[in-house]
Backbone as JSON Lines, residues from 0, in Angstrom:
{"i":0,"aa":"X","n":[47.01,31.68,-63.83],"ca":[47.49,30.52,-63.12],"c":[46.88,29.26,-63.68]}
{"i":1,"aa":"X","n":[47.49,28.3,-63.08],"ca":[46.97,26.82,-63.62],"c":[45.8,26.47,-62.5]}
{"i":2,"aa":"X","n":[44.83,25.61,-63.35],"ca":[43.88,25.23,-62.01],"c":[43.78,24.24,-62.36]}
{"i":3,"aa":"X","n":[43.11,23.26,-61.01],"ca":[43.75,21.84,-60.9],"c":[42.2,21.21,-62.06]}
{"i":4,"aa":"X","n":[42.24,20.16,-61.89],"ca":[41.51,19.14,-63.27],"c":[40.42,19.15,-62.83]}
{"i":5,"aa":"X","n":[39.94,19.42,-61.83],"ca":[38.56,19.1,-61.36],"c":[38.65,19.21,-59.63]}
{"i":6,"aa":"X","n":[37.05,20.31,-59.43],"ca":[36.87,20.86,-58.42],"c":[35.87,21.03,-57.82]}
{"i":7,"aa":"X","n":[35.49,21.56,-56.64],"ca":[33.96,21.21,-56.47],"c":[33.24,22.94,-55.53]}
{"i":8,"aa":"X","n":[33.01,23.27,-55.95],"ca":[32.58,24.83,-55.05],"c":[31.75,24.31,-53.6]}
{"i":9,"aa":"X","n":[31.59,23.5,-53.44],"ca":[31.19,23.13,-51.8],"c":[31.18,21.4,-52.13]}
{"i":10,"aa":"X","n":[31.37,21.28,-50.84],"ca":[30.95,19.41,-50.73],"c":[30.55,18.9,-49.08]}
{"i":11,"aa":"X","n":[29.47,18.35,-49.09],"ca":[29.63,18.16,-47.86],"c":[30.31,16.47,-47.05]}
{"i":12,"aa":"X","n":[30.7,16.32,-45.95],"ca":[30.91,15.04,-45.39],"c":[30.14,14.24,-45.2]}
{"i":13,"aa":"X","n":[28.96,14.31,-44.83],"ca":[27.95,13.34,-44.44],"c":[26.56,13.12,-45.3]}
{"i":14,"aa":"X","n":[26.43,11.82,-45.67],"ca":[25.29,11.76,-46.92],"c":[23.61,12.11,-45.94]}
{"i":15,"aa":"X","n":[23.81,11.79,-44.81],"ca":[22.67,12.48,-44.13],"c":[21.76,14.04,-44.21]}
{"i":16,"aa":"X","n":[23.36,15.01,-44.55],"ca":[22.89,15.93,-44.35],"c":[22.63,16.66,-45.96]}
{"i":17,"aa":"X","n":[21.91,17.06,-46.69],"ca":[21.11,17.41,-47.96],"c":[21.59,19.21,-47.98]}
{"i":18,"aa":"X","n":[22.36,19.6,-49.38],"ca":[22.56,20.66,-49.23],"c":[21.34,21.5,-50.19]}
{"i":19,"aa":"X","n":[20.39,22.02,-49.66],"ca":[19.04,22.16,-50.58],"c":[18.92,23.79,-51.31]}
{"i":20,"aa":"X","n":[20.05,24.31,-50.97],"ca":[20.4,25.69,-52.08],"c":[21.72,26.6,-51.54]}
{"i":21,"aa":"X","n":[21.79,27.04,-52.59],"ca":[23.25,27.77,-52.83],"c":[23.03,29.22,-53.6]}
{"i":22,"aa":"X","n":[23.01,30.03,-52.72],"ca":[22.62,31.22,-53.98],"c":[23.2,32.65,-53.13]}
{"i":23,"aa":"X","n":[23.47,34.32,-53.75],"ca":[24.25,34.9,-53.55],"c":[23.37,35.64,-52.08]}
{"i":24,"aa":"X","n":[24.35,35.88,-51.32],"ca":[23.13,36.49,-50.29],"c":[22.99,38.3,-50.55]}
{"i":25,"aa":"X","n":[21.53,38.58,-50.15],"ca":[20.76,39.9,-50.56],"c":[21.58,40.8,-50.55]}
{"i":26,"aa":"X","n":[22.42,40.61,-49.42],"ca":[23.32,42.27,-48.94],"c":[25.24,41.32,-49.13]}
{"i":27,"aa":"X","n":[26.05,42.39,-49.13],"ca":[27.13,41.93,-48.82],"c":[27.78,40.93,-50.12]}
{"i":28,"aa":"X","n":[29.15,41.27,-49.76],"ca":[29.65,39.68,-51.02],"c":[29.98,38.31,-50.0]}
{"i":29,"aa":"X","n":[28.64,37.4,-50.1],"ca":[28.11,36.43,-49.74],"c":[27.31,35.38,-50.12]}
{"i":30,"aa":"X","n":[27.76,34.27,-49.88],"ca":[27.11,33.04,-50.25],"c":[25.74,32.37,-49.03]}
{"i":31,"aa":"X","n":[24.86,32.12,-49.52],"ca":[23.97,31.73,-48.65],"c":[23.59,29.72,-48.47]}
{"i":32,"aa":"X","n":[24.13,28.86,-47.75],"ca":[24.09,27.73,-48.06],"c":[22.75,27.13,-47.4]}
{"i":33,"aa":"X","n":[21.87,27.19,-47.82],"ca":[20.49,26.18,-46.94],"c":[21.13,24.38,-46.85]}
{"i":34,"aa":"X","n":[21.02,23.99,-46.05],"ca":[21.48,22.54,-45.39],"c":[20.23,22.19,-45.12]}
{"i":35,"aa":"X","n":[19.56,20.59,-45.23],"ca":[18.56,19.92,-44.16],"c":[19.18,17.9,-43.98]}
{"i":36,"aa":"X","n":[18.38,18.01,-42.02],"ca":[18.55,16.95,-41.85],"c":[17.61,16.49,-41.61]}
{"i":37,"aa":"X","n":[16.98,15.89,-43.35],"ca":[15.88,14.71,-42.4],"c":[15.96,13.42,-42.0]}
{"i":38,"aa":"X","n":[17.19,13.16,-40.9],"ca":[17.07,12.03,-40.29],"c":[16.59,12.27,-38.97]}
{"i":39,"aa":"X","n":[16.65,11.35,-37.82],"ca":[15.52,11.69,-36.73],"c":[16.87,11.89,-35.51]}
{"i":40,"aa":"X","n":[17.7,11.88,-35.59],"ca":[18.89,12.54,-34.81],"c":[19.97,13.76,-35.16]}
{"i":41,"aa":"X","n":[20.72,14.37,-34.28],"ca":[21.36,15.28,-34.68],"c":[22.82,14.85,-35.28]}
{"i":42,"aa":"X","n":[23.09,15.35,-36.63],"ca":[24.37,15.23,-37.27],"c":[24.96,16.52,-37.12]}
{"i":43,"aa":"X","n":[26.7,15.7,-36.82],"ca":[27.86,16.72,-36.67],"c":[28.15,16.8,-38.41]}
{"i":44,"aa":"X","n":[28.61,17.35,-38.94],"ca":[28.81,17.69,-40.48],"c":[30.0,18.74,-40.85]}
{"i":45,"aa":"X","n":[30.45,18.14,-41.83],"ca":[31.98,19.78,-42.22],"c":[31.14,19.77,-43.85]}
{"i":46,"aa":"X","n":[30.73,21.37,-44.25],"ca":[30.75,21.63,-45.05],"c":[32.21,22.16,-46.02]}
{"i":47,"aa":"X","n":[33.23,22.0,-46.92],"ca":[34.03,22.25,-47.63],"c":[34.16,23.1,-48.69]}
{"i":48,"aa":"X","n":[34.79,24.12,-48.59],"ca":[34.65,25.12,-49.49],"c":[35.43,25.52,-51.03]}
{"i":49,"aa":"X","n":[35.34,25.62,-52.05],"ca":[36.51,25.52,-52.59],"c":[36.76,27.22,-53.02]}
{"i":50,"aa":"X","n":[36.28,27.98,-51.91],"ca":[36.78,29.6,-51.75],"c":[37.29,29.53,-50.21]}
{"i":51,"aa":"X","n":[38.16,30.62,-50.48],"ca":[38.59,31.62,-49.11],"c":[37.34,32.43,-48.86]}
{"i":52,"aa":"X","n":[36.99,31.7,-47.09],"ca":[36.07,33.22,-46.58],"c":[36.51,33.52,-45.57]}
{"i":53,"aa":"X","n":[36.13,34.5,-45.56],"ca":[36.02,35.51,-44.15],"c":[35.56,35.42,-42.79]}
{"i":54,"aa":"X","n":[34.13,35.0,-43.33],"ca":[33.58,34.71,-41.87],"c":[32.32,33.6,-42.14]}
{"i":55,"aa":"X","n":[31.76,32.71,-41.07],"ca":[30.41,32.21,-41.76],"c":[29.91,32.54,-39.9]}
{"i":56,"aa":"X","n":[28.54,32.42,-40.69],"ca":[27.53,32.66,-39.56],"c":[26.41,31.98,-39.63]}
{"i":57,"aa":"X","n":[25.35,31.61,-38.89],"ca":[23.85,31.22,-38.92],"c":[23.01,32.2,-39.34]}
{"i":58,"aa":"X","n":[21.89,32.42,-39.99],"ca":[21.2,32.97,-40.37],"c":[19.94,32.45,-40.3]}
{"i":59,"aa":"X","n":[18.85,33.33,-40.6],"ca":[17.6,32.51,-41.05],"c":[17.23,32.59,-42.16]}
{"i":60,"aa":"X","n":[15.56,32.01,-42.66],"ca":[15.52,32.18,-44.01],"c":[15.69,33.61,-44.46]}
{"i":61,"aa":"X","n":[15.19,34.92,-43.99],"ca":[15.11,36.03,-44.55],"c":[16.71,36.49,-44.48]}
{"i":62,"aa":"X","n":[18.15,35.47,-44.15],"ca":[19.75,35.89,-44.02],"c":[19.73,37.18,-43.15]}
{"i":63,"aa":"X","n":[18.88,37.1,-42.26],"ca":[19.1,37.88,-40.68],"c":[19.72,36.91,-39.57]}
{"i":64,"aa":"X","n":[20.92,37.52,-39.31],"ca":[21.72,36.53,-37.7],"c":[20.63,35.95,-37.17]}
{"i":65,"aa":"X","n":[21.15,35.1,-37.23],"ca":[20.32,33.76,-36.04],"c":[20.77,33.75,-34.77]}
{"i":66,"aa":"X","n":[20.83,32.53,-34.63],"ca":[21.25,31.67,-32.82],"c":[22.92,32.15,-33.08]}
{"i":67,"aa":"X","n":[23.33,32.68,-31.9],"ca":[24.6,33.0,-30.94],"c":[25.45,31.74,-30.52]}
{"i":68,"aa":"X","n":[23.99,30.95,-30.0],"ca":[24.42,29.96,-28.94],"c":[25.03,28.4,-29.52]}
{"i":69,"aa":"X","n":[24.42,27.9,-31.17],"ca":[24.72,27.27,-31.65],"c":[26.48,27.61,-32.33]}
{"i":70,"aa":"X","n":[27.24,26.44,-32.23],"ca":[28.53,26.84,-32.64],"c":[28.79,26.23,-33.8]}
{"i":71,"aa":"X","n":[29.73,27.26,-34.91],"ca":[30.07,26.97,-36.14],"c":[32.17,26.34,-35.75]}
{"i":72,"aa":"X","n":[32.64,25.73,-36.26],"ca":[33.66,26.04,-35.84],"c":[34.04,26.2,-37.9]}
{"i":73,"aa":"X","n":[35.14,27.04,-37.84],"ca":[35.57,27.18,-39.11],"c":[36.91,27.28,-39.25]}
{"i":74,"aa":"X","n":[37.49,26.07,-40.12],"ca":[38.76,26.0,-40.11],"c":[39.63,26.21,-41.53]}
{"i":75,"aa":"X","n":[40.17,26.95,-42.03],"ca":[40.57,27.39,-43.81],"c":[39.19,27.1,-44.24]}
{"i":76,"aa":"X","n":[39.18,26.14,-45.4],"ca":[38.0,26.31,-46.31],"c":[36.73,25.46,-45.62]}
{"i":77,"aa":"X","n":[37.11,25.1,-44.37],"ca":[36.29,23.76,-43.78],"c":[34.98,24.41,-42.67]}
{"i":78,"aa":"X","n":[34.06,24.06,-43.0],"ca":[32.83,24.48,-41.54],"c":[31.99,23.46,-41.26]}
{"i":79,"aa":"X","n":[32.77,23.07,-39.86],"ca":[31.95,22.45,-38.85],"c":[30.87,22.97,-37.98]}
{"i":80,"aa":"X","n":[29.6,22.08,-38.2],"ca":[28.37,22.21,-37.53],"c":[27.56,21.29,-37.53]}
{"i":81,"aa":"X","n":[26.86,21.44,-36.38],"ca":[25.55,20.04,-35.46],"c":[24.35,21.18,-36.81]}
{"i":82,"aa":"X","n":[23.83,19.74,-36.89],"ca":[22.48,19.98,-37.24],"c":[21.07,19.3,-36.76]}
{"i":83,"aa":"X","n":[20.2,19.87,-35.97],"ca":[19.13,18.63,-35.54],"c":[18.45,18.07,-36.52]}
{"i":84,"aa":"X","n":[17.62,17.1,-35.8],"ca":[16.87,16.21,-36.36],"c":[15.46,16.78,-37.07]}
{"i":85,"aa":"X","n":[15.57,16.71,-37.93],"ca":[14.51,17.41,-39.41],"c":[14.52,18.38,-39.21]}
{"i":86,"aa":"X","n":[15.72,19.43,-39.22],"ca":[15.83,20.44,-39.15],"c":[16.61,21.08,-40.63]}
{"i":87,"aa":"X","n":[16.29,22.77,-41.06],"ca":[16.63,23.14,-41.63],"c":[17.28,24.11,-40.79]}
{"i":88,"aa":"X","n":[18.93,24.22,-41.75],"ca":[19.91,25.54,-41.56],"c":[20.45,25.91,-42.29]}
{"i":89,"aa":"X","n":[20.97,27.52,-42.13],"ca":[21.36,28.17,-43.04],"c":[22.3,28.62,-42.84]}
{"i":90,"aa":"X","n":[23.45,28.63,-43.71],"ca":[24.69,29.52,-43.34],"c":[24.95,30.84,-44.34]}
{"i":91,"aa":"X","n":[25.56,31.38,-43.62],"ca":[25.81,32.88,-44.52],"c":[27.45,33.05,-44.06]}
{"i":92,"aa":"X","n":[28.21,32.6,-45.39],"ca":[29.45,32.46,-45.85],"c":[29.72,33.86,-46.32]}
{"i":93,"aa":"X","n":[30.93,34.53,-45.92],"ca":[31.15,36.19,-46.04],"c":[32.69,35.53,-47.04]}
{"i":94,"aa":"X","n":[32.69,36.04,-48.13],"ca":[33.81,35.7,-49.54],"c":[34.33,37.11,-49.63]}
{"i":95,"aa":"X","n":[35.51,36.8,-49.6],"ca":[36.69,38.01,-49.29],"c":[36.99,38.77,-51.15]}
{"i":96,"aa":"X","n":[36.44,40.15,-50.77],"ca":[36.61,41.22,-52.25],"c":[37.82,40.68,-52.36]}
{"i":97,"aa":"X","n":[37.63,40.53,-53.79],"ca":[38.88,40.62,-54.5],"c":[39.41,41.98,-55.25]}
């Protein structure tokens, strides 16, 4: 197929929020995204994907499920999420076998 001129494998919306690593996660075919906000309030944020996934979730550093209670919303390639204030988070992006 043709692919377009230029692309970006994640991007985020808000210059507040710092995407501080990207790497494959331990188990599973998965992407692991570390995010931080060091500003002194909580940012809403859409991370952008330029894959189809499956599922994303919270994790911690060791990519064991996190918080339940915090909500991701995920829409096609798009994931919305609050992040607090000087806080670090992690997402664990599930990328569909090809």
């Amino acid at each position: 197929g043709k692919l377009p001129e230029q692309g970006s494998f994640l991007s985020i919306d808000t210059p507040e929020v710092v995407v501080t690593a990207v790497k494959k996660a331990h188990e599973g075919n998965a992407v692991i995204v570390r995010l931080f906000n060091p500003t002194s309030g909580m940012v809403r944020s859409t991370l952008s994907c330029g894959f189809d996934s499956k599922s994303v979730e919270l994790v911690n550093m060791l990519e064991q499920p996190g918080s339940r209670s915090q909500r991701i919303e995920q829409q096609g390639r798009n994931i919305g999420f609050d992040i607090g204030a000087k806080k670090i988070q992690t997402l664990r992006i599930e990328i569909y076998d090809r």
